[in-house]
BAMARFI-379946 format. One record per residue (C-alpha): residue number from 1; z, y, x. Coordinates in nm, 2 decimals, always signed. Each point is the difference from the previous one (the first is absolute). Last residue first. Example, Ala and Ser with C-alpha at 12.3 -4.5 7.8 and 13.67 -1.06 7.14 Angstrom:
2
num up north east
2 +0.71 -0.11 +1.37;
1 +0.07 -0.34 -0.14;
This chain:
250
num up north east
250 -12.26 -14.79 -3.64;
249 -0.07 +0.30 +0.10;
248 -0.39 +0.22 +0.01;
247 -0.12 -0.08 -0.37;
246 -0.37 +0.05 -0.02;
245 -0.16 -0.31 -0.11;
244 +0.25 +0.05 -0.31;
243 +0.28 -0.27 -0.03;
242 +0.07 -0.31 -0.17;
241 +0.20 -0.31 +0.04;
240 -0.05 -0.28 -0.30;
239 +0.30 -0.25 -0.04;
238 +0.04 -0.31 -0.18;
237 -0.39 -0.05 -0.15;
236 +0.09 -0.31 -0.25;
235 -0.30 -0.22 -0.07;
234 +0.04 -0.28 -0.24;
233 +0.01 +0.22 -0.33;
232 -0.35 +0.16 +0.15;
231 +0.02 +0.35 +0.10;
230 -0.07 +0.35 -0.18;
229 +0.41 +0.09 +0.07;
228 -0.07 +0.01 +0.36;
227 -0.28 +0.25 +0.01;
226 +0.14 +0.24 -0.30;
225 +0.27 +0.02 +0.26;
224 -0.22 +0.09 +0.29;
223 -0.21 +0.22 -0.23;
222 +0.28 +0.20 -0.10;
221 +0.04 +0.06 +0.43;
220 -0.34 +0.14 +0.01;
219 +0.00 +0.18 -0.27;
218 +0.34 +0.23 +0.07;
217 -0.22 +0.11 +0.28;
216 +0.11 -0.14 +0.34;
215 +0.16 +0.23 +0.25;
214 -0.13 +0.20 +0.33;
213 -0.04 +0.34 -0.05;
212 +0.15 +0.04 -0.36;
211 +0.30 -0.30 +0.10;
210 +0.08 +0.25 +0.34;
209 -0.02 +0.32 -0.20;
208 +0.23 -0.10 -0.24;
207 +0.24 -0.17 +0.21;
206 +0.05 +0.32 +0.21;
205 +0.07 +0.20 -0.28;
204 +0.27 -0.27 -0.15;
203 +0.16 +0.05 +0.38;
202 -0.05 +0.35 +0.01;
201 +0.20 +0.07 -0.35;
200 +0.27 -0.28 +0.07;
199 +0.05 -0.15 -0.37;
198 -0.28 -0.27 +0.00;
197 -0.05 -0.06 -0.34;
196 -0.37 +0.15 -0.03;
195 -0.12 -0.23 +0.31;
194 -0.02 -0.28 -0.22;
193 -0.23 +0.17 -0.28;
192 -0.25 -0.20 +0.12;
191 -0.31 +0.04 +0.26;
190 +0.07 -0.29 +0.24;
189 +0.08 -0.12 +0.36;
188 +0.06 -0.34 +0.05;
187 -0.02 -0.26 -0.28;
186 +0.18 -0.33 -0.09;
185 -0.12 -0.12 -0.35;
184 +0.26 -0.36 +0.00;
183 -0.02 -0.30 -0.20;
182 +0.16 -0.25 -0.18;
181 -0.14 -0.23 -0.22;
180 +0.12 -0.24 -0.26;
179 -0.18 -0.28 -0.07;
178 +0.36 -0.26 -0.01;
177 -0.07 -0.17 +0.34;
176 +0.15 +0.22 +0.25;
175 +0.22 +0.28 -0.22;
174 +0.28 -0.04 +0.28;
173 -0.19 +0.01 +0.24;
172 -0.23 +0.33 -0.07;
171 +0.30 +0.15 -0.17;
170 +0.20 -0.01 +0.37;
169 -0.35 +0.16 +0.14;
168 +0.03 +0.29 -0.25;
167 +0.40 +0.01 +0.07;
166 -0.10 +0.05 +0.39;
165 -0.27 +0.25 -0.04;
164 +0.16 +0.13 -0.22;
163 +0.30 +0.12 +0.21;
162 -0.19 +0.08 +0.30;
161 -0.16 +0.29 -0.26;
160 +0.39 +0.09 -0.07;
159 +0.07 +0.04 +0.36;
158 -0.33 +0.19 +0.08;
157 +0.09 +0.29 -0.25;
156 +0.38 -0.02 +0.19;
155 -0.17 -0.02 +0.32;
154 -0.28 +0.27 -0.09;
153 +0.14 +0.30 +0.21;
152 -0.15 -0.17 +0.37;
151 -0.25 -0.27 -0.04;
150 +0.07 -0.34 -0.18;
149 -0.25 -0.21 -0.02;
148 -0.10 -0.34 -0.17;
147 +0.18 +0.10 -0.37;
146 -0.12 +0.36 +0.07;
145 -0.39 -0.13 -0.03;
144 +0.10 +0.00 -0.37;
143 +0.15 -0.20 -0.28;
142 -0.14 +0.04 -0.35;
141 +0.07 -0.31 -0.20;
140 -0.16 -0.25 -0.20;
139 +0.16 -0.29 -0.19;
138 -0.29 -0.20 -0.15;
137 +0.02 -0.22 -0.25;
136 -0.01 -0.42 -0.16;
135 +0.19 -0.25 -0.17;
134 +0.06 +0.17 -0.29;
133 +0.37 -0.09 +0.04;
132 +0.01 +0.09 +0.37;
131 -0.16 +0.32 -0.07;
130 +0.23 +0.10 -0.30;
129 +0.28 -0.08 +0.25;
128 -0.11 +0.19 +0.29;
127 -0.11 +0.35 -0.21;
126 +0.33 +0.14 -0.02;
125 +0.16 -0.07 +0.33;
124 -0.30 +0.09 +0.20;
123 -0.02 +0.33 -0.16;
122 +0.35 +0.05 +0.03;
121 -0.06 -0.14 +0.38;
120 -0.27 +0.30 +0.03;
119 +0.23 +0.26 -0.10;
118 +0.28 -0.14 +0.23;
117 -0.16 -0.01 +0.30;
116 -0.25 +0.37 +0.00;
115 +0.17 +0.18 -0.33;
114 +0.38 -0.08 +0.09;
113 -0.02 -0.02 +0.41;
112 -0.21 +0.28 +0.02;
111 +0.23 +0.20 -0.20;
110 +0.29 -0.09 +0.22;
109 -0.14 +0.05 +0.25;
108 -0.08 +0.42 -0.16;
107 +0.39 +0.02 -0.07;
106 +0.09 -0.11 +0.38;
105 -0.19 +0.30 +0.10;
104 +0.16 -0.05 +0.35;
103 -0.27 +0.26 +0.21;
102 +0.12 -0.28 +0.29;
101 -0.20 -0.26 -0.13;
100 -0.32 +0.18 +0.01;
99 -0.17 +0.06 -0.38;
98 -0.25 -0.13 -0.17;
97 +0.02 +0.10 -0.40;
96 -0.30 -0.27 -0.09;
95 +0.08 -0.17 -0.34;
94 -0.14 -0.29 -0.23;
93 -0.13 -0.09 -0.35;
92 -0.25 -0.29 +0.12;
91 +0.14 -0.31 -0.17;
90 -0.34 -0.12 -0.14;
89 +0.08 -0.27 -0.24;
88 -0.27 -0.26 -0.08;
87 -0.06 -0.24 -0.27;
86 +0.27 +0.07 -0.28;
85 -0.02 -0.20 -0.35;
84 +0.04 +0.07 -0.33;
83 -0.21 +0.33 -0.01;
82 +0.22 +0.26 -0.21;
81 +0.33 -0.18 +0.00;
80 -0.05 -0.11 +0.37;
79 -0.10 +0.37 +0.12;
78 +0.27 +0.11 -0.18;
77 +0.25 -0.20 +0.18;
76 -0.13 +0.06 +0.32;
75 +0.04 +0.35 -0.07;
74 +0.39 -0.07 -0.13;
73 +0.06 -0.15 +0.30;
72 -0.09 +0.24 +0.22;
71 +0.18 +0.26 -0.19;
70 +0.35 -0.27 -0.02;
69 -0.05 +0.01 +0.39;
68 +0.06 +0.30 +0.02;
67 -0.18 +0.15 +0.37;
66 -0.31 -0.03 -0.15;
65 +0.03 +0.28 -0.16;
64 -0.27 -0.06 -0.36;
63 -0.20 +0.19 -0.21;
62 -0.21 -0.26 -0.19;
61 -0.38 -0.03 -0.08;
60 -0.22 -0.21 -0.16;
59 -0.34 -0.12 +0.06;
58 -0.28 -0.22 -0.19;
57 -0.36 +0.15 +0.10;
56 -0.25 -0.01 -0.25;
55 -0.07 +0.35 +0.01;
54 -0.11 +0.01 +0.39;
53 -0.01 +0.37 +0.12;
52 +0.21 +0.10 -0.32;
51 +0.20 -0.24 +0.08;
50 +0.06 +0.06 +0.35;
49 +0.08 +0.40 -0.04;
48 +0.26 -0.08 -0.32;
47 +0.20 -0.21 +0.20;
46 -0.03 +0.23 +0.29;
45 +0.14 +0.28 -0.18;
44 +0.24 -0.19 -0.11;
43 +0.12 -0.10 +0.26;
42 +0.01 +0.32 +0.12;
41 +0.25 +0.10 -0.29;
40 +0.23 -0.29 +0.11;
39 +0.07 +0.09 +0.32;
38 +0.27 -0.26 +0.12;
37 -0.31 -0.28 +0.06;
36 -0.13 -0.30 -0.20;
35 -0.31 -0.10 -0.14;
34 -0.09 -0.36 -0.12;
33 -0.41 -0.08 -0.02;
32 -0.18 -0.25 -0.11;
31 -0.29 +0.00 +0.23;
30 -0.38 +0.01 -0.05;
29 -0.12 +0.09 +0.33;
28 -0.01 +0.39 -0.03;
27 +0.37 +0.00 -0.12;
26 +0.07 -0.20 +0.32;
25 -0.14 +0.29 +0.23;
24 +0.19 +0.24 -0.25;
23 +0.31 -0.12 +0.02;
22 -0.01 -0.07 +0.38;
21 -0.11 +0.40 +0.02;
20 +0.30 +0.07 -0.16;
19 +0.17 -0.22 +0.21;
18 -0.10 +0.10 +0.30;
17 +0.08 +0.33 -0.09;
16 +0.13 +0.14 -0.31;
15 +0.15 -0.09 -0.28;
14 +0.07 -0.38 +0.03;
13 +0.26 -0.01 +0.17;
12 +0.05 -0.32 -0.12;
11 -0.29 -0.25 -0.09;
10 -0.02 -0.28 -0.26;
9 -0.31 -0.19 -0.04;
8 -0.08 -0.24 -0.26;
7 -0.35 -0.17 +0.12;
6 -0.28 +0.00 -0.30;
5 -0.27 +0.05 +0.32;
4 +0.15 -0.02 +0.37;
3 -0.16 -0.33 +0.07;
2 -0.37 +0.16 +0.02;
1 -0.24 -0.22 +0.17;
């Protein structure tokens, strides 16, 4: 059985990658569907891909940082004026610039820390009271296999996956009882655009080759989320870990 059909989904970074492919997984299954992402001429290039694959489709699009919190809200607040109603956000925008501790590019942390924590809790933020007055939703975010290991250069990347972990689980008790969900798409190795903001040339080279050899397609991991979300209204899935049959580490 298909719980996924009519469901208003939102999804930020939207663009390219997981989501992207998220978009269009859900697309296929009947979804209403809520765009967002800082490129705004991609998303409308997939807009206009996914309807003219399935021309009943209902979609809109925003460009939107995440790290502004008024942005964020004003996407949520578009997608409630359109479709009167939110089911599930996917807060998957997110960053990679790994570094070692002692390379002190305090400007890159601190761009972890606003996309990766405080992204997602603007998402979180928005969304929670419209939930709660429905009486029903789905708060999904992207964490990573980085949120149970930290190996040398990601402590910073790993800090703000930690981070989720723990504010994911904190929404999970706190929302007990009120049909909202909370879950986590936690996956190893994986063939995004990640690697791209990783400023050290032989680090972001070595990163490449490592998630082509031995990383998850982009499919496998939107399939994890499109997984969770196509569950029963009494069945949360809290945290799915991931990774390709080949991954080495962790």
């Amino acid at each position: 059985m298909e719980f996924i059909q009519n469901k208003v989904v939102v999804i930020t970074g939207a663009s390219s990658g997981i989501g992207k492919e998220t978009a269009t997984q859900l697309a296929a299954k009947g979804a209403k569907l809520v765009l967002g992402a800082r490129r705004e001429s991609a998303l409308k290039d997939l807009s206009d891909s996914l309807k003219e694959s399935y021309p009943e489709l209902e979609i809109i699009y925003r460009s939107v940082d995440v790290t502004k919190n008024e942005e964020v809200k004003e996407l949520i607040d578009a997608a409630q004026e359109r479709f009167g109603r939110i089911d599930v956000i996917f807060n998957n925008a997110g960053l990679m610039p790994i570094s070692e501790l002692r390379d002190g590019k305090v400007s890159e942390w601190e761009q972890m820390m606003s996309v990766n924590v405080m992204g997602a809790l603007y998402g979180i933020n928005a969304v929670l009271p419209i939930m709660e007055k429905q009486g029903s939703g789905q708060i999904i975010t992207t964490d990573s296999v980085a949120g149970h290991f930290t190996g040398a250069g990601s402590a910073v990347y790993s800090g703000t996956k930690y981070a989720m972990r723990a504010i994911m689980e904190g929404l999970r008790v706190e929302e007990v009882g009120k049909n909202i969900k909370s879950t986590m798409i936690s996956p190893g190795h994986a063939q995004t655009a990640l690697a791209q903001t990783i400023s050290d040339p032989e680090t972001r080279a070595a990163v490449k080759a490592t998630e082509m050899n031995e990383g998850l397609n982009v499919k496998d991991v939107a399939s994890a989320v499109v997984y969770a979300i196509n569950t029963e209204d009494t069945v949360a899935i809290n945290e799915v870990i991931l990774r390709s049959t080949n991954q080495r580490d962790y």
